[in-house]
PDB file with one MODEL, atoms N, CA, C and O in Angstrom:
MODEL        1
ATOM      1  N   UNK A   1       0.852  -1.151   0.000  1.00  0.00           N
ATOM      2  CA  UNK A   1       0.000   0.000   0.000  1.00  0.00           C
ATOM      3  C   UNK A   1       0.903   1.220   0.000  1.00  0.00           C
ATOM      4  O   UNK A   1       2.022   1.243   0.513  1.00  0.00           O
ATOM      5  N   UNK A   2       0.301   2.251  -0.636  1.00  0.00           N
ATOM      6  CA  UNK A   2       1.389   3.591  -0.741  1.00  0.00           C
ATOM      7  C   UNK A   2       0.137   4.896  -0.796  1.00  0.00           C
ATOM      8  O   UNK A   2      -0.984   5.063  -1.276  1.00  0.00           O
ATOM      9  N   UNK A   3       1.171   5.672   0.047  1.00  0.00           N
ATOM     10  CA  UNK A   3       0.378   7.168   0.439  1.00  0.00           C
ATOM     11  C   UNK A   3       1.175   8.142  -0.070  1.00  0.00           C
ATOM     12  O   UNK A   3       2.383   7.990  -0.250  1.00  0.00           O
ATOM     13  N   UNK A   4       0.465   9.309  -0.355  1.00  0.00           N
ATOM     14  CA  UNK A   4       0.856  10.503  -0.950  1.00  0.00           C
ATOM     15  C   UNK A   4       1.745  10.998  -0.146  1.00  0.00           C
ATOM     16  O   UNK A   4       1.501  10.811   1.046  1.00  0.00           O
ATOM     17  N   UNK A   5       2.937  11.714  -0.459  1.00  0.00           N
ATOM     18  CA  UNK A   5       3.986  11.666   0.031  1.00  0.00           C
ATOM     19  C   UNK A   5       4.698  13.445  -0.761  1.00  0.00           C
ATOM     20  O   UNK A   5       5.495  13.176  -1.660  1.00  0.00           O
ATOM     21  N   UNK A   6       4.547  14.820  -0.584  1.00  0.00           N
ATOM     22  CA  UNK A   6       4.518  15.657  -1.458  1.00  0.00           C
ATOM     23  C   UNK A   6       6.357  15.909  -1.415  1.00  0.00           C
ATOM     24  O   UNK A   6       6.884  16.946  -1.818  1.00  0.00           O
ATOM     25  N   UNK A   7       6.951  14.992  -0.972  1.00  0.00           N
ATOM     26  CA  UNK A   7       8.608  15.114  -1.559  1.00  0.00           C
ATOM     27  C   UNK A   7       9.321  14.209  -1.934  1.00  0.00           C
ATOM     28  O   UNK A   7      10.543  14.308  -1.818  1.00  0.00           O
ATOM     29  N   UNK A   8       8.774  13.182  -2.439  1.00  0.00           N
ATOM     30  CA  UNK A   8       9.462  12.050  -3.089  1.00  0.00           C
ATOM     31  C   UNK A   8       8.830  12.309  -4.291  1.00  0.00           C
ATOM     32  O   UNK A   8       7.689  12.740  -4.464  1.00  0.00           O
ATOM     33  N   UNK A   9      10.217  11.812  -5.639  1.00  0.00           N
ATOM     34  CA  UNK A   9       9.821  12.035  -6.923  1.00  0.00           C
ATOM     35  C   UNK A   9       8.120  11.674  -7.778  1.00  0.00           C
ATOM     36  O   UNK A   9       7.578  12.318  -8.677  1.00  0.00           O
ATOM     37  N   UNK A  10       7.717  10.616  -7.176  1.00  0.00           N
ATOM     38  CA  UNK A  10       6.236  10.117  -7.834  1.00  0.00           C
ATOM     39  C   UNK A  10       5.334  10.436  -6.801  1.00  0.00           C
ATOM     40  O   UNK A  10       4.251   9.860  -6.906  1.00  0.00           O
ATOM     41  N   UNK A  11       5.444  11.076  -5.976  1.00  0.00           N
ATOM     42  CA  UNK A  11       4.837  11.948  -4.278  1.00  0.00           C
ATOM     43  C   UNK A  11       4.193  10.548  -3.708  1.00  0.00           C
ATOM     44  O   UNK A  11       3.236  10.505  -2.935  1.00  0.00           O
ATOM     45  N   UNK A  12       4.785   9.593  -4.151  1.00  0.00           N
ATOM     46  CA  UNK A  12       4.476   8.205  -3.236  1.00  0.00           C
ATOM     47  C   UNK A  12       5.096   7.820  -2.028  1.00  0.00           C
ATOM     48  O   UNK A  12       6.195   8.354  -1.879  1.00  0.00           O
ATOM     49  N   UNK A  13       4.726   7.023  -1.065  1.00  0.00           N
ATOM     50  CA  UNK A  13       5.628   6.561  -0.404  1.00  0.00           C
ATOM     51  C   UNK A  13       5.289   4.987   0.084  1.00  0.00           C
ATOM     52  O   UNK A  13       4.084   4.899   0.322  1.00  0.00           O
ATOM     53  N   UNK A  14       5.832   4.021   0.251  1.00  0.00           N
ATOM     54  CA  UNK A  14       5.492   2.531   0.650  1.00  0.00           C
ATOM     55  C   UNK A  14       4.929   3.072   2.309  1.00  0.00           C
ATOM     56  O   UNK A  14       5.694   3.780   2.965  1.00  0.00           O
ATOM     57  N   UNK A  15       3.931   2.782   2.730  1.00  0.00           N
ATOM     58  CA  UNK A  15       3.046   2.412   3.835  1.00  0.00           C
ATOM     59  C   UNK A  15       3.737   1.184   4.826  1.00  0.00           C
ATOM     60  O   UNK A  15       3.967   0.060   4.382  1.00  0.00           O
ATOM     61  N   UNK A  16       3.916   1.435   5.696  1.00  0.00           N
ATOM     62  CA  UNK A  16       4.203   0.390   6.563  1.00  0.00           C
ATOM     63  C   UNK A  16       2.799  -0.346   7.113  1.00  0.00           C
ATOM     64  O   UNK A  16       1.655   0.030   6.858  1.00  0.00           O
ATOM     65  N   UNK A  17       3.180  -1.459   7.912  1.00  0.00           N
ATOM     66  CA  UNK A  17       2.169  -2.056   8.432  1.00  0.00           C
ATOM     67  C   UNK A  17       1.393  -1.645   9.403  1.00  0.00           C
ATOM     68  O   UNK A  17       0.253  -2.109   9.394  1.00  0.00           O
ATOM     69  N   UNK A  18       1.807  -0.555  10.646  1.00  0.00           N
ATOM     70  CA  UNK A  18       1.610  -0.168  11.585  1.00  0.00           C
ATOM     71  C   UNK A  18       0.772   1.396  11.096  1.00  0.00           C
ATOM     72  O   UNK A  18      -0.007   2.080  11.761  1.00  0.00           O
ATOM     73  N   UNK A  19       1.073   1.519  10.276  1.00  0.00           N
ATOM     74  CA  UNK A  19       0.549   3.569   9.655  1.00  0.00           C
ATOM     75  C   UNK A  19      -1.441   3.301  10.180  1.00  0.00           C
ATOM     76  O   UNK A  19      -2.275   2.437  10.454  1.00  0.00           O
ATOM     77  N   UNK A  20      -1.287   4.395  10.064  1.00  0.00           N
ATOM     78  CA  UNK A  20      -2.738   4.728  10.356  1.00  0.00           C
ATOM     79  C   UNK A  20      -3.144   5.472   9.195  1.00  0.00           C
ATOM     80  O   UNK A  20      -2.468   6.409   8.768  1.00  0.00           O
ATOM     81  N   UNK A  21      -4.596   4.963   8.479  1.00  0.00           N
ATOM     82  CA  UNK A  21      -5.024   5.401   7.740  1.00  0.00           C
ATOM     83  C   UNK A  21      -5.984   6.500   7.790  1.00  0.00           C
ATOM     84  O   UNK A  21      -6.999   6.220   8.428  1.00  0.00           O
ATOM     85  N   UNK A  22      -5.948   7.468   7.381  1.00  0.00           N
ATOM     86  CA  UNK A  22      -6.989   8.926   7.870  1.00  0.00           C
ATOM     87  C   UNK A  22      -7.974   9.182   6.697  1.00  0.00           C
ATOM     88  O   UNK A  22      -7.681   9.200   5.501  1.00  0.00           O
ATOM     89  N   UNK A  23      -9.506   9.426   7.399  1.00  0.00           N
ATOM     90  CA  UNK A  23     -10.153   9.504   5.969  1.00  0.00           C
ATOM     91  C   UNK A  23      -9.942  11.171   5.255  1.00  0.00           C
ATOM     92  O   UNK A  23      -9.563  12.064   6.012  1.00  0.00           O
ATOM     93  N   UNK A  24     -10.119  11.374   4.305  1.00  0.00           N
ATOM     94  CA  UNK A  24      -9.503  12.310   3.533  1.00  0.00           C
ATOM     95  C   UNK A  24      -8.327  12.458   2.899  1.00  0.00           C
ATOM     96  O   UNK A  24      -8.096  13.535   2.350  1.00  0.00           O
ATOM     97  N   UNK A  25      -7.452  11.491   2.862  1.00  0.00           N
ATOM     98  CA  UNK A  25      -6.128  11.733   2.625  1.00  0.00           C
ATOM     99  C   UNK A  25      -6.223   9.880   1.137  1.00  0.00           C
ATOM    100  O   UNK A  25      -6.973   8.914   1.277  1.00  0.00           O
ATOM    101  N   UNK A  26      -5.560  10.019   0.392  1.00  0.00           N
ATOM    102  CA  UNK A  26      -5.433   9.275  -0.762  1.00  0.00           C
ATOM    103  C   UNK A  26      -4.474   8.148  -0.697  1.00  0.00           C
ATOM    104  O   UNK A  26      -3.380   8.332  -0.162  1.00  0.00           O
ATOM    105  N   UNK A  27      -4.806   6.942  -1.221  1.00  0.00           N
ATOM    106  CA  UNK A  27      -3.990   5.816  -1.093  1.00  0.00           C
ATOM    107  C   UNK A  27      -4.142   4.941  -2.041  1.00  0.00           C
ATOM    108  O   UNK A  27      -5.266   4.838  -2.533  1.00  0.00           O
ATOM    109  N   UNK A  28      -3.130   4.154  -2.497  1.00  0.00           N
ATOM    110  CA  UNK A  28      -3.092   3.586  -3.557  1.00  0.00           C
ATOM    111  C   UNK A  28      -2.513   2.142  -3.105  1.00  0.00           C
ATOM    112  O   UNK A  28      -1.426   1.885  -2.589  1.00  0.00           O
ATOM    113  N   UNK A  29      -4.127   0.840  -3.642  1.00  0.00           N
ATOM    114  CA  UNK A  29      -3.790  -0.772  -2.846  1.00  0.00           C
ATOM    115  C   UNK A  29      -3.896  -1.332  -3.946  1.00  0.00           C
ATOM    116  O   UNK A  29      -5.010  -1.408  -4.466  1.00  0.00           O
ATOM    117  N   UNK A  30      -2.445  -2.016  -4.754  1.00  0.00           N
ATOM    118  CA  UNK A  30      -2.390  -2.876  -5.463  1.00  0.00           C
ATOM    119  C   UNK A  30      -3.530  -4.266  -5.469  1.00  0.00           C
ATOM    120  O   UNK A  30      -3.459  -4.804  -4.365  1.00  0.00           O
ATOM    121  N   UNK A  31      -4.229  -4.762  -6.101  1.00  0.00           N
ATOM    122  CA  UNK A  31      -4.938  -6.157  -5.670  1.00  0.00           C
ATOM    123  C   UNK A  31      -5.060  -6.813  -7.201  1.00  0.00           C
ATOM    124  O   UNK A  31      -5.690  -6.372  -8.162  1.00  0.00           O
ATOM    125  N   UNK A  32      -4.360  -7.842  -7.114  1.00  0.00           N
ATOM    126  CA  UNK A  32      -4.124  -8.652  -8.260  1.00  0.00           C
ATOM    127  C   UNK A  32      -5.287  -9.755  -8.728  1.00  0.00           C
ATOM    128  O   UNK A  32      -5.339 -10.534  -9.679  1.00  0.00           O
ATOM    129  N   UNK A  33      -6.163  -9.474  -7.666  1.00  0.00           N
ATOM    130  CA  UNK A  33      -7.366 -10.614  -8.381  1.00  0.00           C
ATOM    131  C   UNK A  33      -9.039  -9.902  -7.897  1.00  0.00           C
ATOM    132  O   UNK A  33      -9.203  -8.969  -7.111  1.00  0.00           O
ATOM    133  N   UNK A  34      -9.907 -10.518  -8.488  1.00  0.00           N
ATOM    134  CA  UNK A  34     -10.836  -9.830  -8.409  1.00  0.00           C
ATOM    135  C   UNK A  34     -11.375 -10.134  -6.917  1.00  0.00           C
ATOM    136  O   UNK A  34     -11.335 -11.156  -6.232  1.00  0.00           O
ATOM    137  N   UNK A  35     -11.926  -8.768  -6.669  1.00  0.00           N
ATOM    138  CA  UNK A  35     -11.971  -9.187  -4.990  1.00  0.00           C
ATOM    139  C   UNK A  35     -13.141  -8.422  -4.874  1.00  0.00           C
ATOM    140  O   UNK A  35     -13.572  -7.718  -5.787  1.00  0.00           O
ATOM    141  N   UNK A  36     -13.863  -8.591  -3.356  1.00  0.00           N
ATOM    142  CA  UNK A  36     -14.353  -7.705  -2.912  1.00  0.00           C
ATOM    143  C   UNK A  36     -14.013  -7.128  -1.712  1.00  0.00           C
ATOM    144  O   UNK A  36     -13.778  -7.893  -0.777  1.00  0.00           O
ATOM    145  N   UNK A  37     -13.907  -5.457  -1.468  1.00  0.00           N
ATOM    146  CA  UNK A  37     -12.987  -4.978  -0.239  1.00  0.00           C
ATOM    147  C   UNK A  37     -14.132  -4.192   0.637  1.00  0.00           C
ATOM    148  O   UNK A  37     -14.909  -3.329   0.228  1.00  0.00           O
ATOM    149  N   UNK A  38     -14.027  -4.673   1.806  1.00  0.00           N
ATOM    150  CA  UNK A  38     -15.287  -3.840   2.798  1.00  0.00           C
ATOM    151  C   UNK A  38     -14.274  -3.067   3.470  1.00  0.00           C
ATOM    152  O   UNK A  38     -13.133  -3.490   3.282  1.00  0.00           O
ATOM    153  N   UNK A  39     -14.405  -1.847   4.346  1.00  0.00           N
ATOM    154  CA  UNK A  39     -14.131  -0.916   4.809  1.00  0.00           C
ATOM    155  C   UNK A  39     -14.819  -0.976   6.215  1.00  0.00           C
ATOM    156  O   UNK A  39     -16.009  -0.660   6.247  1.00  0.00           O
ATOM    157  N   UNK A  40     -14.461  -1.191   6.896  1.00  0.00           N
ATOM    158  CA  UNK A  40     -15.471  -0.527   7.861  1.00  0.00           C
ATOM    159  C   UNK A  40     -15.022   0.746   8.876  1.00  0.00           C
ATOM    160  O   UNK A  40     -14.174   0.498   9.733  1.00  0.00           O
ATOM    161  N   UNK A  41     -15.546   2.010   8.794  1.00  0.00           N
ATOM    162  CA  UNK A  41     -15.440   3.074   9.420  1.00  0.00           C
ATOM    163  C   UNK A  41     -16.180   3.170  10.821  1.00  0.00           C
ATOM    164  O   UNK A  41     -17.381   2.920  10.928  1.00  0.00           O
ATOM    165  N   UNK A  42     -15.402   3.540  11.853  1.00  0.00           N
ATOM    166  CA  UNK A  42     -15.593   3.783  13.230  1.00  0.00           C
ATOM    167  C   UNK A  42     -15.847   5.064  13.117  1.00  0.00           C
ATOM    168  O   UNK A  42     -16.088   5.736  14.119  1.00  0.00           O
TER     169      UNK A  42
ENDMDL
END
């Protein structure tokens, strides 16, 4: 998984396992097969 990142060349950055995800902010999750992804928001 990779988050916007505004000083690395492709403003990406690799996500660790531990990061916390915030809603409003953009992320990008590779998934190589057809899936279905639930979310659930607290």
């Amino acid at each position: 998984m990779e988050g916007y990142d505004s000083t690395s060349t492709h403003h990406l950055r690799v996500l660790g396992d531990a990061e916390v995800l915030l809603a409003g902010l953009g992320y990008w999750v590779k998934v190589e097969a057809d899936t279905v992804w639930t979310v659930e928001v607290s």
